[in-house]
Steps between C-alpha positions, in 0.01 A plus 500: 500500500272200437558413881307930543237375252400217660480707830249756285267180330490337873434813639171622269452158476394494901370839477213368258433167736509618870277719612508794738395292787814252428333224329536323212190571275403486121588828399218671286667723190254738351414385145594866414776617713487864618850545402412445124105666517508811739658767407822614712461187697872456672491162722504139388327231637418409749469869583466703784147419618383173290152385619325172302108409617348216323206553709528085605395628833291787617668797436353731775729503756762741732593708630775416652648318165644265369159427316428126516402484090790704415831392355770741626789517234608902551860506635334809767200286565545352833575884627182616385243201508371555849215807418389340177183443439227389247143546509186425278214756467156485404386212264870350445554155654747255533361199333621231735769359260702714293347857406341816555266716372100504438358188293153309491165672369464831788805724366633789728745671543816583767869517519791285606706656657894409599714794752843457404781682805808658349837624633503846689768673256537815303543340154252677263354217272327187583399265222267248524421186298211307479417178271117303548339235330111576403250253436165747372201395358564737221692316208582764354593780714725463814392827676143401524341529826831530645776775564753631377648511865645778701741597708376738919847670616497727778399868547770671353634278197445433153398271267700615174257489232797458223628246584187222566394286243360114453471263211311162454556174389270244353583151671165326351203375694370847606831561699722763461843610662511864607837686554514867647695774621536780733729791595400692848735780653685529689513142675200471739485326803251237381276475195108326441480285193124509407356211262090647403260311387135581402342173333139526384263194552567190323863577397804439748893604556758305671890603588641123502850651583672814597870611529641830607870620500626860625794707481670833671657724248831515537516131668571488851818468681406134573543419142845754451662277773354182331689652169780594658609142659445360163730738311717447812527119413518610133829689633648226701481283216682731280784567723530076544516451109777798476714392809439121344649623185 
């Protein structure tokens, strides 16, 4: 049995450090895992589609994916990369180094805006997760000149207004972590995550990081044959130990 748990550690162990593109990268955990925040939320890290911008390099970019500032971590990311895409609209701007948003003394106002591809299946939930660091001018309150963002599905689906929700936390120096969920059914072929700002003169908002994870409800049959060679070895083992004793 210890010889099966060391199989299981090594195993999430790698899933955490190599990425969908088969390299070995600095996994990024949310500081809030969906698992422990969302409601109903079923799959563990690193998730089915697990995408990390630190916005080191300009984000605008694809299609085809993989994006060049993005860190794939999703197990079903390399099938899907290829169509997406991320744009920014209006007044928002890269800043050359490591956000996005509208600073300086003119304001404005626009979106950022990230198209995520998903499976073609029948299952009839997708969650999705999304966790952002948010440096505002505002000391005192987060959603100033800025959001809360939004989710574009296709004609046809739903954004289940139940189930979303968001909360804030304080991490000093006018930045603040923001963690949200959705629910859309049933599972859409793609889905628009939209990041609004409208900043008036003199006052600013930058997104310094973003991370999104997603999930088909029930999992998909990737992830049943994943679990199913692990109980497998789980099974093996068992029958050694008996026959051994």
């Amino acid at each position: 049995m210890k010889k099966v748990i060391f199989v299981l550690i090594t195993f999430l162990f790698s899933m955490g450090l190599v990425t969908s593109t088969g390299k070995l990268a600095m996994a990024h955990p949310f500081i809030h895992p969906p698992e422990f925040y969302a409601p109903d939320w079923q799959t563990v890290f690193p998730y089915q589609r697990n995408i990390y911008w630190d916005f080191d390099e300009m984000p605008v970019d694809g299609p085809p994916g993989p994006l060049s500032d993005a860190d794939y971590e999703g197990w079903l990311d390399q099938h899907l990369w290829s169509s997406d895409y991320v744009d920014l609209i209006g007044d928002v701007v890269w800043d050359g180094y490591d956000t996005i948003g509208i600073g300086g003394a003119g304001g404005g106002s626009g979106e950022a805006f990230f198209h995520l591809d998903n499976l073609i299946n029948s299952n009839p939930v997708k969650h999705v997760y999304l966790e952002a660091t948010v440096i505002n001018s505002d000391p005192d309150y987060p959603e100033s000149f800025w959001g809360p963002p939004y989710l574009e599905v296709p004609q046809g689906y739903t954004e289940n207004p139940n189930y979303w929700g968001y909360f804030w936390t304080d991490l000093g120096n006018n930045s603040w972590l923001l963690d949200m969920w959705f629910e859309i059914t049933p599972n859409p072929s793609s889905e628009d995550i939209v990041l609004p700002f409208s900043v008036p003169s003199g006052e600013y908002v930058l997104i310094d990081d973003l991370h999104i994870a997603t999930e088909c409800v029930p999992e998909p049959f990737t992830m049943l044959l994943l679990g199913s060679g692990l109980i497998g070895l789980i099974g093996i083992e068992r029958k050694k130990i008996r026959k051994n004793s």
